[in-house]
N, C-alpha and C positions, 0 to 999 in steps of 0.2 A: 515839873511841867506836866498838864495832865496828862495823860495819850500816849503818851513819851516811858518808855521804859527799857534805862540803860541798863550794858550789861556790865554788870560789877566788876567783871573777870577783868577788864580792856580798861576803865575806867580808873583813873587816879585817882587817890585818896583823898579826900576833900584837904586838908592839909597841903596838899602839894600843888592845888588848884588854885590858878589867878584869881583873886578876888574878884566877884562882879561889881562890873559898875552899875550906879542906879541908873536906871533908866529917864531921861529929860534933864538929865547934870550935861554940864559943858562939855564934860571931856569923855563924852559918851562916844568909843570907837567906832561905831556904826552911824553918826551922823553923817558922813559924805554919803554911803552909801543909799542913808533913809531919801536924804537931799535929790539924790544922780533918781531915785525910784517916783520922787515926786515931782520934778523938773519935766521927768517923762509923762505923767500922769495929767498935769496939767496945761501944758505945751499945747496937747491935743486940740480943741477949740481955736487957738490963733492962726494954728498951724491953717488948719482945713480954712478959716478966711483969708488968709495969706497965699494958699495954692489957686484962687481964683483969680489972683490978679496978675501970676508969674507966668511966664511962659516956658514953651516946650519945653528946654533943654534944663531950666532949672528943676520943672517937674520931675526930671528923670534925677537928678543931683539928689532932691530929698531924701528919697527912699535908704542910698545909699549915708546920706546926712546922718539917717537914720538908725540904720543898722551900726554905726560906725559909735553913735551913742549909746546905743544898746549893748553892743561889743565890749566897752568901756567900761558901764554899770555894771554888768556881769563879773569883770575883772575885779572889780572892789570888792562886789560880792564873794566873791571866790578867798579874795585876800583874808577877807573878814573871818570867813569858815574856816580858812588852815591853821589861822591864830586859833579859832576855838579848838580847834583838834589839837593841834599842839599841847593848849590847855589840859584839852579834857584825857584824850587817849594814854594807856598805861603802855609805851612803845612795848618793852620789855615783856611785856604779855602778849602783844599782838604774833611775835614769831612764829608763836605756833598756832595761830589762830587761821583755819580756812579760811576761802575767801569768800563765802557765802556770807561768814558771822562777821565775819572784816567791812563786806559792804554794809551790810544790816547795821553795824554800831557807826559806820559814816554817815548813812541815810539818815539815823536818829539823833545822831549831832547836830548833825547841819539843823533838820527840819527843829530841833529846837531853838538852836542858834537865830535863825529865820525867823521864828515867832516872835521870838523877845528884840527883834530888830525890827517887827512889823512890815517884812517885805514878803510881798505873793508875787509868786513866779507861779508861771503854767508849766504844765506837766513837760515838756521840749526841755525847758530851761532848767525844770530841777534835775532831769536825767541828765543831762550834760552836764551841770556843777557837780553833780555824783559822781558821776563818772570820771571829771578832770581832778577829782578832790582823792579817787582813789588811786589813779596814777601820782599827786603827789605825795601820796605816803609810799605807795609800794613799787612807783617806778619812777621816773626820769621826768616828769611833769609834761609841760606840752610834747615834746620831744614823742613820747611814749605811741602815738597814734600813728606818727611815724615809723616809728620801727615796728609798728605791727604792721605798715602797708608792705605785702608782699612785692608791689612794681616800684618800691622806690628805692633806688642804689646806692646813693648816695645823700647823707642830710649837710648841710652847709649852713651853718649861722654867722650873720654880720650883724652882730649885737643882737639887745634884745627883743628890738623889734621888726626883724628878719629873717626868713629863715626858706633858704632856696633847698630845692630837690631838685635830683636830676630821675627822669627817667626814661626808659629806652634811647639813653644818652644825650638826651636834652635837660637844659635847665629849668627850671619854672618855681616862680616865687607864691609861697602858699599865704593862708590866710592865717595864721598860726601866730603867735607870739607870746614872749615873756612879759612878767608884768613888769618888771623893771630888772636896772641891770646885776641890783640884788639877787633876783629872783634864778638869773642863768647864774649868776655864781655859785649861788647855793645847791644847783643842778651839776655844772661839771665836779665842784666838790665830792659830792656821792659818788660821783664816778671816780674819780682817780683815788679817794681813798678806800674805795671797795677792795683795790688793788696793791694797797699801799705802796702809793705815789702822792703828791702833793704839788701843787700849783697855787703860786701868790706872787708879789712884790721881787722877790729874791730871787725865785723860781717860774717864770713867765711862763713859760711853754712847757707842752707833757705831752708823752706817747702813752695812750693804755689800752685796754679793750675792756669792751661791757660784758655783763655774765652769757651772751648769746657766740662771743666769740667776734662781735664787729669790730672792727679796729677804731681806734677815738683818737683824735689830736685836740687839743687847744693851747689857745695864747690869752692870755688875761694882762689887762692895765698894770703899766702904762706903756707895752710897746702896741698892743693892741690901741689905737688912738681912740674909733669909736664904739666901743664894744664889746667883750671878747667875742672873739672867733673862734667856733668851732666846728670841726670837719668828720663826719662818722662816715665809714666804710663799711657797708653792711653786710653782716656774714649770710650768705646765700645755706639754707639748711637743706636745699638738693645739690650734693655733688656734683655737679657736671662733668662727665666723661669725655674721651674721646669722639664717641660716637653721635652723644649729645653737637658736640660741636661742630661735627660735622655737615650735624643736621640743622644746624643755626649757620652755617654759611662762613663761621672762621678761617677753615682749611677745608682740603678735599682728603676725599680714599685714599687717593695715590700719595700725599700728602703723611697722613695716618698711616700707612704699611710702612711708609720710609721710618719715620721717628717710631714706630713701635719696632723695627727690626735696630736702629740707632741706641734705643734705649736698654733695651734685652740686651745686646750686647755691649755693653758697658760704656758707653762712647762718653763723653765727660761734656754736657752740654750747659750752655749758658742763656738765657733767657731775656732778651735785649728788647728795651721798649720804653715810650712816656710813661707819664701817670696818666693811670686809670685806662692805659690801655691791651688790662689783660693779661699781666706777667704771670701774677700768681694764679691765677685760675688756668694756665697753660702750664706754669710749672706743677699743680695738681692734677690736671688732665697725664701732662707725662709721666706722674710715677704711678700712673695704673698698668704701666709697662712691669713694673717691679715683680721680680719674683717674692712670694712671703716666705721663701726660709734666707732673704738677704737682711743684715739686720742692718736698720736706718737710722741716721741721727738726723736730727734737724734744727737749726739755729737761726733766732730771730728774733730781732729787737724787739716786736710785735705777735706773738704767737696767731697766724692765719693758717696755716696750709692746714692740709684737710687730708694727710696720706691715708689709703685704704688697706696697708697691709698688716698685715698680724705685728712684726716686732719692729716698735716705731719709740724712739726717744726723741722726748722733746727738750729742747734746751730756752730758754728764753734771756736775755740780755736785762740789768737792773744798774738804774742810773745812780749817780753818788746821794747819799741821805743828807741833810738838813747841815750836816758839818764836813759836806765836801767828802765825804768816806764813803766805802762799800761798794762804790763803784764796779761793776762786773760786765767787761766789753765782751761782743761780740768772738773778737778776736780772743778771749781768754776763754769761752767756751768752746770756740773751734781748735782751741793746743788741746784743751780737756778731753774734747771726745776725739782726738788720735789717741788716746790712751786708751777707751772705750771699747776697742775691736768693732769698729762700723764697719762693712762692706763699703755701703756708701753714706757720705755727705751733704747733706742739702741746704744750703745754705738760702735763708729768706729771701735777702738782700745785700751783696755784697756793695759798699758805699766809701770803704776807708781801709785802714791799715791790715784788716785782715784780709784784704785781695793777695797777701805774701803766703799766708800759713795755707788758704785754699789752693792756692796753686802748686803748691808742693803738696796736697795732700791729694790732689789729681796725679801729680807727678811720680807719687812715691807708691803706688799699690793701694789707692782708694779709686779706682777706675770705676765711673757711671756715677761721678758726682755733679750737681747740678747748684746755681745757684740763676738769680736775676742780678741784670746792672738797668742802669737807665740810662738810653742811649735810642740815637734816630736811625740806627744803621748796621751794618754787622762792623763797617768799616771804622765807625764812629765806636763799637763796641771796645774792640782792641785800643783805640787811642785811650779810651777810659780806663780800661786795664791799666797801660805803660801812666795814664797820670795817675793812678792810685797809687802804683805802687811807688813813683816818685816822691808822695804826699808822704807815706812809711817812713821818709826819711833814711832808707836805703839806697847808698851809692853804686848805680851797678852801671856797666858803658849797657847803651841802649841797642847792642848786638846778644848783648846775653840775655837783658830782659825781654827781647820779641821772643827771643828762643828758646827762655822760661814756657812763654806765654804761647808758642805753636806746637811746643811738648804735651803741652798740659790742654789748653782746651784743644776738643774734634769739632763741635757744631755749636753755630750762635743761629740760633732763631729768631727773628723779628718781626714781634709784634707791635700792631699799628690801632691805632684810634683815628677812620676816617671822619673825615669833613663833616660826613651825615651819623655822626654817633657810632656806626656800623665798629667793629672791633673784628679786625681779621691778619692773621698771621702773613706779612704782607712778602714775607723770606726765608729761605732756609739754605745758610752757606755753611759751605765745610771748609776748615783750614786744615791744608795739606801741607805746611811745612815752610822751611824756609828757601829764599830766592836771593843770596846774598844779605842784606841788611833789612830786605820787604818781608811782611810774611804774605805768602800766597794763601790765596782764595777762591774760592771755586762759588757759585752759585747754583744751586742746584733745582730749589723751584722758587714761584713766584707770584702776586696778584699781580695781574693787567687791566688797569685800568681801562676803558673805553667811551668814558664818558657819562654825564649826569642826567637824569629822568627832569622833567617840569617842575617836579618836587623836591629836586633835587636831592634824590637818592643815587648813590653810585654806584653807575653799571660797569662792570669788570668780571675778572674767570683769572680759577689758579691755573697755573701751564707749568710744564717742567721747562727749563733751560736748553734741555741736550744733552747736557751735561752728563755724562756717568760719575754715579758715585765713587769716588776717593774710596771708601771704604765696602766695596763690593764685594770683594774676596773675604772680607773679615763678614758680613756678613753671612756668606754662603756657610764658611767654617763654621758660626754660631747657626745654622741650620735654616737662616733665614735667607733663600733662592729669590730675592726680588725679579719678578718677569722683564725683562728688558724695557718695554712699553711703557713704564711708569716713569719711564726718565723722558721719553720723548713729547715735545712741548705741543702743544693744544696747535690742531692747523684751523684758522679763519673759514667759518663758510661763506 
């Protein structure tokens, strides 16, 4: 092609390239698309006698009529250039190729590709198929735009031509889509065997993360009925702190001084909440309490937490391979790291049988371990406890099991995902022990609701209870002299 000069380095051996088809044969790949560029081309004139005779409301319909055909074209077009890439590009050489020279030999693919298919795009449209043509070689295809938008938290796919975000904890459906449901297959594949995991037929559903650290689920046909479905969690690349959070309206000061003088000294907390409201980003804000000469383990089906101190081990959980083997639970990396010499514990998520080995590893001289459950309550937290460990398949009377479980944990923390998105630490209860067969509890602070704005945003204030801390004196000891004041509850003006 004239103009055109590929670069050999990136470029497959003629040998190993699809034979071209002639151009005006039947089974010319690029006919739908010449077709979808000519439909458009010609349209024009009927169109514009047709908008004279229509009224308002259809006038407004076309535009989008429009766009939604053009939307369409584009997509073929796009289809059409990954097949030439595929053809053309030498992957195996691309790896080490910059991405200046990366874009440069997609720019010159396509724009040949283009030529010999006889389609003109205006400069908007080829920068855009450049662009989406270069996230499908070197990233996650539509997807990719997404994950570079810093305000979106959350990506949500209902097949492939769906795909909601949420942000500042609302939902909202984008303009986004796969070309077909090929096309997301081909997308979660790259991801779960990035990681070597695997998702099909036999194997429906998968927990992985992408190379950024965002956590990734999906489920693929046929339980997924229209679609697969897939859900990213997006790794936030600013820490957020204590301090941060405070100033985002989670918790308060007095809030902050309690759990940092709770966490210094070793208190064994658990982290209780829905999805998506906040565990793990409270259980990372907590271990900035950590001293850096205590050395940490951490175990997670998902690698998420984000600890900031010096001596940090990470454990991660691996589902059985292809013949049911190799399986490695959760609960076998938490017997693992008692062998380890951890100070402390942190478990991601506790969900199943290993709620027995964490709780004797609070029990036993791993003091200031922390883990999350999911749970609406502090009160609803423990009932979680005593059904896990039911689940274990452990016969114990349910006087010994409270009394495992108010040895071992000090504080459950309860975080909330209000009504209005808002995400705020809505409790903070200490368990002081047992009362006969109940285990007591104490509440120490709390959000107070007071009602919703027009826009319904909710108005409320953290307050403390009254309550004096259960653990005052073990404070003081560990040199943290809490002022009286922070226990006393917020008075009405």
């Amino acid at each position: 092609m004239k103009g055109i000069v590929m670069f050999s380095k990136y470029k497959k051996p003629a040998a190993e390239q699809s034979a071209p088809t002639p151009r005006g044969t039947a089974n010319q790949p690029a006919k739908p698309a010449i077709a979808a560029v000519a439909a458009l081309a010609t349209d024009d004139a009927p169109r514009k006698s047709l908008m004279k005779s229509m009224n308002t409301r259809a006038a407004e319909v076309a535009p989008a009529d429009r766009d939604k055909k053009r939307k369409e074209r584009l997509g073929e077009i796009k289809l059409e250039l990954h097949k030439a890439l595929r053809d053309n590009l030498n992957l195996a050489a691309l790896e080490n190729a910059s991405e200046a020279d990366l874009r440069t030999e997609i720019n010159a693919i396509a724009t040949e590709t283009l030529e010999e298919m006889g389609i003109v795009l205006n400069r908007d449209e080829r920068t855009t198929l450049t662009q989406d043509l270069f996230f499908e070689v070197t990233g996650l295809g539509p997807l990719e735009t997404l994950l570079k938008d810093d305000t979106v938290n959350d990506i949500l796919v209902n097949g492939p031509q769906q795909i909601f975000v949420e942000r500042a904890g609302k939902l909202e459906l984008t303009d986004i889509t796969f070309k077909d449901e090929k096309h997301l297959l081909r997308i979660i594949d790259k991801i779960v065997s990035a990681v070597g995991r695997r998702v099909d037929e036999s194997n429906p559903y998968v927990d992985a993360r992408l190379a950024d650290g965002s956590r990734f689920n999906a489920m693929v046909g046929p339980i997924a009925v229209d679609g697969s479905l897939v859900s990213i969690r997006k790794f936030k690349k600013d820490k957020l702190g204590i301090d941060d959070l405070v100033r985002f309206g989670a918790f308060s000061e007095e809030m902050a001084a309690y759990l940092q003088a709770a966490v210094a000294t070793r208190l064994n907390v658990i982290v209780s909440g829905g999805t998506g409201s906040g565990k793990t980003t409270t259980l990372n804000a907590l271990s900035s309490f950590i001293a850096d000469d205590e050395r940490i383990l951490t175990i997670e089906d998902t690698a998420e937490l984000q600890l900031q101190q010096l001596h940090v081990g990470r454990m991660e959980s691996r589902p059985p391979n292809v013949e049911g083997k190799g399986a490695v639970s959760q609960r076998d990396c938490l017997k693992n790291a008692l062998r380890m010499r951890p100070d402390r514990i942190i478990v991601g998520e506790t969900r199943g049988e290993e709620v027995i080995d964490m709780l004797q590893a609070m029990n036993t001289g791993h003091d200031g371990s922390m883990t999350t459950i999911h749970a609406n309550s502090a009160r609803d937290g423990v009932s979680r406890l005593e059904n896990m460990i039911a689940m274990a398949g452990i016969e114990m009377p349910i006087k010994a099991m409270r009394s495992q479980i108010s040895s071992a944990v000090n504080l459950i923390v309860q975080a909330s995902r209000l009504q209005d998105g808002s995400r705020r630490m809505t409790s903070i209860t200490e368990i002081t022990g047992m009362e006969g067969d109940v285990i007591s509890m104490q509440e120490i602070f709390k959000f107070q609701r007071v009602g919703l704005t027009p826009d319904n945003k909710i108005i409320g204030h953290f307050t403390a209870t009254g309550v004096r801390s259960h653990f005052s004196d073990r404070f003081k000891l560990w040199g943290y002299d809490l002022p009286a004041q922070i226990f006393e509850p917020l008075v009405a003006e």
